[in-house]
N, C-alpha and C positions, 0 to 999 in steps of 0.2 A: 504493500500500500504506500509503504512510505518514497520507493523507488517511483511510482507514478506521479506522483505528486509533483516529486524533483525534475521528472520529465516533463510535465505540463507547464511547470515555472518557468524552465529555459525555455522551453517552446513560446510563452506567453512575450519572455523575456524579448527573445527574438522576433518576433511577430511589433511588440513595442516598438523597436528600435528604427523599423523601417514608415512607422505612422507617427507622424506628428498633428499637435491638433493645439487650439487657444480657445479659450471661453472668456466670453464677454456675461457680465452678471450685472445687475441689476440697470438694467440699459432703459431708458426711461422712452419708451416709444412700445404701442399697442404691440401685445403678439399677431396680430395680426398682416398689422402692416408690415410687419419686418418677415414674414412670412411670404408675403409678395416678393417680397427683393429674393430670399431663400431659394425661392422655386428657380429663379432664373439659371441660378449658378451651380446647381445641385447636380452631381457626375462631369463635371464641365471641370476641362483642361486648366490648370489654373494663369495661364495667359489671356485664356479668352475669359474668364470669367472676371479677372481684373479690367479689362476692356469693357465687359459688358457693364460692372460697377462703376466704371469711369464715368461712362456717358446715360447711368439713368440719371435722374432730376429730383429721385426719392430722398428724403434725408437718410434712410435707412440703409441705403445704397453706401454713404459713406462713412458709417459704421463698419458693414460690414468691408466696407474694403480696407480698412484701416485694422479689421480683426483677421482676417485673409495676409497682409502682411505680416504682421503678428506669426501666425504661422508659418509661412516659410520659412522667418528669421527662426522659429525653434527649429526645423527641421535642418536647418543649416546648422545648427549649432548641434543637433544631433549627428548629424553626418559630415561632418567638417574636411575630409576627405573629398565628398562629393562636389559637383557643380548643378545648379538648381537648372542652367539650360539642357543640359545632357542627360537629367534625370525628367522622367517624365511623370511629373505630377499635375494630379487631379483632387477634385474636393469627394475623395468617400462618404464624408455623411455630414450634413449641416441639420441641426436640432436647431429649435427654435419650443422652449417653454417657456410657460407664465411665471412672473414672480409675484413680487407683492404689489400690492394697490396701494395708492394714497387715495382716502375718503374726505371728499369735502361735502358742504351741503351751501345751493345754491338758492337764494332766496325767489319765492313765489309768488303767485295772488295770492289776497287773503291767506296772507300769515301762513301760509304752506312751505316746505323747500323739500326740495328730490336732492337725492346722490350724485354726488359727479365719481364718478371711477377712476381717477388716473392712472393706467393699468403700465407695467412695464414687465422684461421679459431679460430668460435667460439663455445666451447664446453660444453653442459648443458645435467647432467646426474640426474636421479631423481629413488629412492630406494624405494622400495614398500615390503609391507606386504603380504607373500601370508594367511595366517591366518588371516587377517581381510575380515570381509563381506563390500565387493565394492556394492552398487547401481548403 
């Protein structure tokens, strides 16, 4: 049992080394919108997906290209060795969950007020090789 384990770890170990990833937390912009921008870039080469964050108009757009650099810069520093043009990276998997809410209350007619949601959201993007053999 105990030899499996030891094999799984290196396995896991090694499997780390070639995925780098950055999380942006408590990013003050709807899960949703930032879910738009998400989709665009999602399996997408990471040149083109920097291009395609260049030229949206979103604000969300320039989070996450600012968290997309982010990443490569750890994967550089993970692979120091390597060159980021020669290696061919893409975006494996961008997550987009909800964090916490700021609750105000807005005032109404007749002495009423509703909730306003300020909703924000937490962002985990993770860089993969397509030149490496996945299992």
């Amino acid at each position: 049992m105990g030899a499996k384990k030891r094999e799984r770890a290196e396995r896991l170990k090694a499997e780390r080394k070639q995925v780098a990833f950055a999380k942006l937390n408590n990013c003050p912009t709807a899960p949703r919108k930032m879910r738009l921008v998400a989709d665009l870039i999602r399996g997408k080469r990471v040149e083109e997906a920097l291009q395609i964050l260049k030229f949206n108009p979103k604000e969300a757009a320039e989070r996450l290209e600012k968290l997309l650099l982010s990443a490569i810069s750890n994967w550089q520093n993970k692979n120091e060795d390597a060159d980021v043009e020669s290696a061919d990276l893409y975006i494996k998997e961008i997550r987009v969950d909800g964090a916490g809410m700021l609750k105000r209350l807005r005032p109404r007619a007749q002495g009423r007020a509703t909730q306003i949601k300020k909703r924000s959201n937490h962002v985990t993007l993770v860089l993969g090789e397509y030149n490496t053999v996945e299992s």
